[in-house]
Every structure is written in structure tokens, then in C-alpha cells.
C-alpha angles and dihedrals in degrees: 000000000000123000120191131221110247077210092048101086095190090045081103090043090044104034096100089048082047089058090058087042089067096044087066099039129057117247090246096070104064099137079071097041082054093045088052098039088058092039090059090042092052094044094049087048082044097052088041090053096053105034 
């Protein structure tokens, strides 16, 4: 399960790409599924930003 980070302000916009996201990674490496998890969120404020 996914637990967002009350600091994290796009845990509510990315939580149903972080649930593919642990499909992929084992639950051991969260410390990638967060990095990622961040990345795609950045990248998806980034792109609004821009567009």
C-alpha cells in the first residue's frame, strides 16, 4: 500500500501511477518507488506548467 507524504503536496494527483509503480518494483525498494513517485510528479507539475 501507498502512503503519502503529508509534505508531498502531488501524493493525492500521482497515487494511481504509484500503484503501477509497485507492481514493477519490489516492495523492498521503496527508496526507488519514492524517487520515482516524485520524478513523475515533478515531471507532470513541470509539463502543466509549461503547456
Amino acid at each position: 500500500t501507498y502512503c503519502p507524504t503529508p509534505s508531498h503536496p502531488f501524493s493525492g494527483a500521482g497515487e494511481e501511477r504509484d500503484e503501477r509503480v509497485e507492481v514493477i518494483f519490489s516492495p523492498s525498494s521503496m527508496v526507488l518507488k519514492l524517487a520515482g513517485s516524485i520524478l513523475s510528479d515533478l515531471g507532470r507539475f513541470l509539463g502543466n506548467c509549461f503547456r
